[in-house]
C-alpha positions as CSV (number, residue, x, y, z in Angstrom):
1,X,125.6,17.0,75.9
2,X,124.6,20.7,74.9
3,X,121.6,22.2,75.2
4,X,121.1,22.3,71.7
5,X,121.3,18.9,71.3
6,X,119.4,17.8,73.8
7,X,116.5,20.1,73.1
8,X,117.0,18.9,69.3
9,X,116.4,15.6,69.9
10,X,113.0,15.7,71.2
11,X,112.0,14.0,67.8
12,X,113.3,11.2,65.9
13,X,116.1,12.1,63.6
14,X,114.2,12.6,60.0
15,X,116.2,9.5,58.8
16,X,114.3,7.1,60.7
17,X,110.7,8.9,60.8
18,X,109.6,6.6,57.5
19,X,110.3,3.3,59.3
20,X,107.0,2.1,60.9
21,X,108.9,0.6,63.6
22,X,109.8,3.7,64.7
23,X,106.3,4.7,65.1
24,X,105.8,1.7,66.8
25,X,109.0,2.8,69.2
26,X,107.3,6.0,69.3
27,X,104.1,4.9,70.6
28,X,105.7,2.3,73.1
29,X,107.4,5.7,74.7
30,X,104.3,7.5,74.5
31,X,102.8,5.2,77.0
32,X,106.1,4.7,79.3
33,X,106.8,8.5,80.4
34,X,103.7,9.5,82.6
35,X,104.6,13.6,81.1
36,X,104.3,12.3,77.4
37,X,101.0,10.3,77.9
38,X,99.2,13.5,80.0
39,X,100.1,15.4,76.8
40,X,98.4,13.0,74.7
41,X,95.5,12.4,77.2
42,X,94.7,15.8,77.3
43,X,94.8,16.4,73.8
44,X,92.3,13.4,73.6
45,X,90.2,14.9,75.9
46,X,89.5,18.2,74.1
47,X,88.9,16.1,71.0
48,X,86.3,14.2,72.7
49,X,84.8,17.6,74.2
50,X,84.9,18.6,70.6
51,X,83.0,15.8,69.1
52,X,79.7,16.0,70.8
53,X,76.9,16.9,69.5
54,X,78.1,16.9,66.3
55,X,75.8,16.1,63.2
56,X,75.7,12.4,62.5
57,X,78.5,10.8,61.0
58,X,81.6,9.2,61.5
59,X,84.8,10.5,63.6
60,X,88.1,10.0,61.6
61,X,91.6,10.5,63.1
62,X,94.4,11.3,60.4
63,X,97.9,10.3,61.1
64,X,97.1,8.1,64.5
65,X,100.8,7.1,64.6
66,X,101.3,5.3,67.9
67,X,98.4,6.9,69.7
68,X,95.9,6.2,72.0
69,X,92.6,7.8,71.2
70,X,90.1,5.0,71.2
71,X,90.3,4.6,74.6
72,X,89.2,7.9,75.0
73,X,86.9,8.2,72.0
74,X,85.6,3.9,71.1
75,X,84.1,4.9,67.6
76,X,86.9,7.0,65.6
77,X,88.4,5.2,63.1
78,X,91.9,5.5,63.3
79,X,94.6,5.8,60.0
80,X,98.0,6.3,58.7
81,X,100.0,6.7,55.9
82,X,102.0,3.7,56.6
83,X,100.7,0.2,57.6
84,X,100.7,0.5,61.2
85,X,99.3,-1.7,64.5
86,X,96.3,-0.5,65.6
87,X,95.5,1.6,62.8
88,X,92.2,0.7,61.2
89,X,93.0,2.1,57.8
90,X,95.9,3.3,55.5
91,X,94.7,6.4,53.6
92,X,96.6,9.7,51.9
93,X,94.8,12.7,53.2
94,X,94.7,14.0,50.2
95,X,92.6,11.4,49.3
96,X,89.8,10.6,51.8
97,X,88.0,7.3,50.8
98,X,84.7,8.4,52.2
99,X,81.1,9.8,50.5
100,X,80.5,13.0,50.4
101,X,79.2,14.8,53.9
102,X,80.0,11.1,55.4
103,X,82.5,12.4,58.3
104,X,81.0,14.1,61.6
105,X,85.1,14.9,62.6
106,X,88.7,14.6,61.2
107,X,90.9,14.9,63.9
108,X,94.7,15.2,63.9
109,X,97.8,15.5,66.3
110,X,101.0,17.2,64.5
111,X,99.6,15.8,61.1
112,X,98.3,18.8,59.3
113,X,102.1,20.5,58.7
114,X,103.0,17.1,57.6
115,X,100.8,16.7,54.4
116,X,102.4,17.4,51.3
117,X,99.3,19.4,49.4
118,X,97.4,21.3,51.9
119,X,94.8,22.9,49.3
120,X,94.5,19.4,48.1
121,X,93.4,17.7,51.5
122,X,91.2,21.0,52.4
123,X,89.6,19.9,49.0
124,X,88.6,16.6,50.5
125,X,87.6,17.8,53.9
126,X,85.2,20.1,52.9
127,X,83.6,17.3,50.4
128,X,83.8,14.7,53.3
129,X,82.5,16.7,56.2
130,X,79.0,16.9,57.2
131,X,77.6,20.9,57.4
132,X,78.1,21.3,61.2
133,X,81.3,18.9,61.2
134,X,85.0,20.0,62.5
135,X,88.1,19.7,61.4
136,X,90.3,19.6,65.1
137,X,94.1,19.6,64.8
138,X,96.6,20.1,67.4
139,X,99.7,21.4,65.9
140,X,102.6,23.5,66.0
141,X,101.8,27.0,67.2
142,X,103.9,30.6,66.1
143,X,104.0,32.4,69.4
144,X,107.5,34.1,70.1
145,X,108.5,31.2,72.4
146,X,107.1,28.4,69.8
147,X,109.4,30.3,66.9
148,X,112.7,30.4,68.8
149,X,112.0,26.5,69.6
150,X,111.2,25.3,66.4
151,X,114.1,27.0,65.0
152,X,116.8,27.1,67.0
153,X,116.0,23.3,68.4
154,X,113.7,20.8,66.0
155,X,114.7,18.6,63.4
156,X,112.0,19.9,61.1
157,X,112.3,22.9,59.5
158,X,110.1,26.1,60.0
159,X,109.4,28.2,56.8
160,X,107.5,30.3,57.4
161,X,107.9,32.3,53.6
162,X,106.8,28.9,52.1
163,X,103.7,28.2,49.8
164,X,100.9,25.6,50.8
165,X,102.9,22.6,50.0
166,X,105.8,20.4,51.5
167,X,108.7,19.4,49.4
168,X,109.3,15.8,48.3
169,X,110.7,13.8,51.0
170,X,109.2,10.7,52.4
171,X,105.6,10.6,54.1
172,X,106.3,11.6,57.5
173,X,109.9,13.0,57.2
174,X,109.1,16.2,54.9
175,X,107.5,18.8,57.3
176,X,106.9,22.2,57.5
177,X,106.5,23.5,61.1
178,X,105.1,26.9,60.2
179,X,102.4,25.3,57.9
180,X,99.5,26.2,60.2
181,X,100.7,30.0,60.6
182,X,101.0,30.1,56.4
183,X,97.6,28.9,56.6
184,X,95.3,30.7,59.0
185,X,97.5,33.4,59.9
186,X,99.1,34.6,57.0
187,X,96.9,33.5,54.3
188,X,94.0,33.4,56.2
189,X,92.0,35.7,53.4
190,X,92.9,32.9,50.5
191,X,91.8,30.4,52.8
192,X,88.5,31.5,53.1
193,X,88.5,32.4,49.7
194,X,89.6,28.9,48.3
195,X,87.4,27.3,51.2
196,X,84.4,29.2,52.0
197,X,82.6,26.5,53.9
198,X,85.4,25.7,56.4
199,X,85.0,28.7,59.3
200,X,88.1,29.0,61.7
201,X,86.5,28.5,64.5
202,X,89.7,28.2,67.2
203,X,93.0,29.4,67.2
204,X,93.9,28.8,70.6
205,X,98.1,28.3,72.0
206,X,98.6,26.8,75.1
207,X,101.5,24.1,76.2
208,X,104.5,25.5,76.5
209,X,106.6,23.7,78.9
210,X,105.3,20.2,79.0
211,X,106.1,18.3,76.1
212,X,109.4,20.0,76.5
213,X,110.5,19.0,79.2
214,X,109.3,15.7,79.0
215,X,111.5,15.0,75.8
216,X,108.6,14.3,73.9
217,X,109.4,10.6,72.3
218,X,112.7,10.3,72.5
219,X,114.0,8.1,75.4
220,X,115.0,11.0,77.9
221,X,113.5,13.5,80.0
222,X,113.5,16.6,82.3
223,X,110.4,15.7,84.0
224,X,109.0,13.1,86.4
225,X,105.9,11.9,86.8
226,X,105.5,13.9,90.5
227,X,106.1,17.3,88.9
228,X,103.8,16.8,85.7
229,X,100.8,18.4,87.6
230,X,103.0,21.5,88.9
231,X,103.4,22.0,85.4
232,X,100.2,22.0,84.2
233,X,99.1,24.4,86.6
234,X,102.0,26.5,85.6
235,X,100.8,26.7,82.2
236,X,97.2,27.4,83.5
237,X,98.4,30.0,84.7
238,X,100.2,31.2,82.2
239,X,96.8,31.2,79.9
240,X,94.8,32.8,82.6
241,X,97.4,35.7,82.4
242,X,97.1,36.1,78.8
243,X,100.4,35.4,78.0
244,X,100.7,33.6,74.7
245,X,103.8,31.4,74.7
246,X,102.7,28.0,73.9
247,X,103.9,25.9,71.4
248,X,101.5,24.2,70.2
249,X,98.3,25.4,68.9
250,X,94.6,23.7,69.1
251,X,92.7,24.7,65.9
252,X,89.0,24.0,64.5
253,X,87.3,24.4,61.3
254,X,83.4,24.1,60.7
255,X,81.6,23.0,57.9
256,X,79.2,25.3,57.6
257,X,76.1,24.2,54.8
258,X,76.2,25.1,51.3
């Protein structure tokens, strides 16, 4: 096997990505490789950090796939856009079914360059967040080493001269890795324009070896359990010397009143 397709199949063929049990596959290898589930822990982790003291209201997590986040954080209510076990509700983000000001946090993992209308699901955050409330997402980063991954070795594509919006394909299949960069990079001036009560308040990269090497969900990987904590402090490192090479990105918006 060559590099290039080993590192390309990190993620599920896009054939297979609309077929919940592949989620469900997904989420059974999440929980089997010990470098997979850290990744997810961690993530988890920040988003419960993130979450206190917060105004009152309730914690929703968009796209919750095969996931593990209420055992970390009890009270979210979990979703999909497909019927899925475990999942508490089925919902479009582009459509929240919640009351105005009624969510404290929408949280996300690799969701947000997934969603077909971004200005459309903004629209619905800002009517459905508390003033005070975040928006945390965890999602593919644009640093020089994310870039030459994402398009030299991922099945989704990375367009980065794309508008807000993700062309047909089916709900977890179309994708636009660059998505987050188009927003708050980019267009960050049209963001705040269209959404002046959403403040970027993080734009932080960090990972970029772990869920590499660990081969993400797919059923192979380059990294054992014993060496998952060599690697983290690796990529400490890495952050503590400034160096900005990690793939993914950890990102929060405020509602601010008004």
């Amino acid at each position: 096997m060559t590099w290039k397709k080993l590192f390309s199949s990190i993620s599920t063929p896009a054939s297979r990505l609309d077929d919940p049990a592949t989620t469900v596959e997904h989420g059974r290898r999440i929980r089997s490789k010990a470098s997979v589930q850290k990744f997810y822990q961690q993530i988890y982790e920040y988003f419960r950090a993130a979450t206190q003291n917060l105004p009152a209201g309730t914690v929703l997590e968009l796209g919750s796939g095969g996931g593990f986040l209420k055992e970390i954080l009890p009270e979210a209510i979990t979703s999909d856009v497909l019927p899925l076990p475990g999942c508490d509700m089925v919902i479009s983000a582009e459509a929240l079914p919640f009351k105005d000001a009624a969510l404290k946090a929408i949280l996300m993992v690799d969701v947000l360059h997934h969603i077909k209308n971004a200005e459309r699901f903004f629209a619905e955050a800002q009517r459905c967040l508390a003033p005070g409330g975040k928006i945390c997402a965890v999602e593919p980063a644009s640093t020089s080493w994310a870039r030459f991954i994402w398009k030299n070795f991922h099945h989704e594509p990375y367009r980065p001269d794309s508008d807000w919006t993700i062309p047909e394909a089916g709900p977890l299949s179309g994708a636009n890795s660059a998505l987050p960069w188009i927003l708050f990079v980019r267009d960050r001036q049209l963001f705040e324009h269209k959404f002046p009560h959403l403040v970027v308040t993080k734009l932080q990269d960090h990972t970029p070896f772990l869920y590499l090497l660990s081969g993400g969900v797919r059923n192979w990987s380059l990294l054992p359990g014993s060496l998952v904590r060599a690697v983290r402090f690796a990529e400490t490192t890495v952050a503590r010397l400034g160096l900005h090479i990690g793939m993914f990105w950890s990102i929060e918006l405020t509602k601010t009143p008004g």
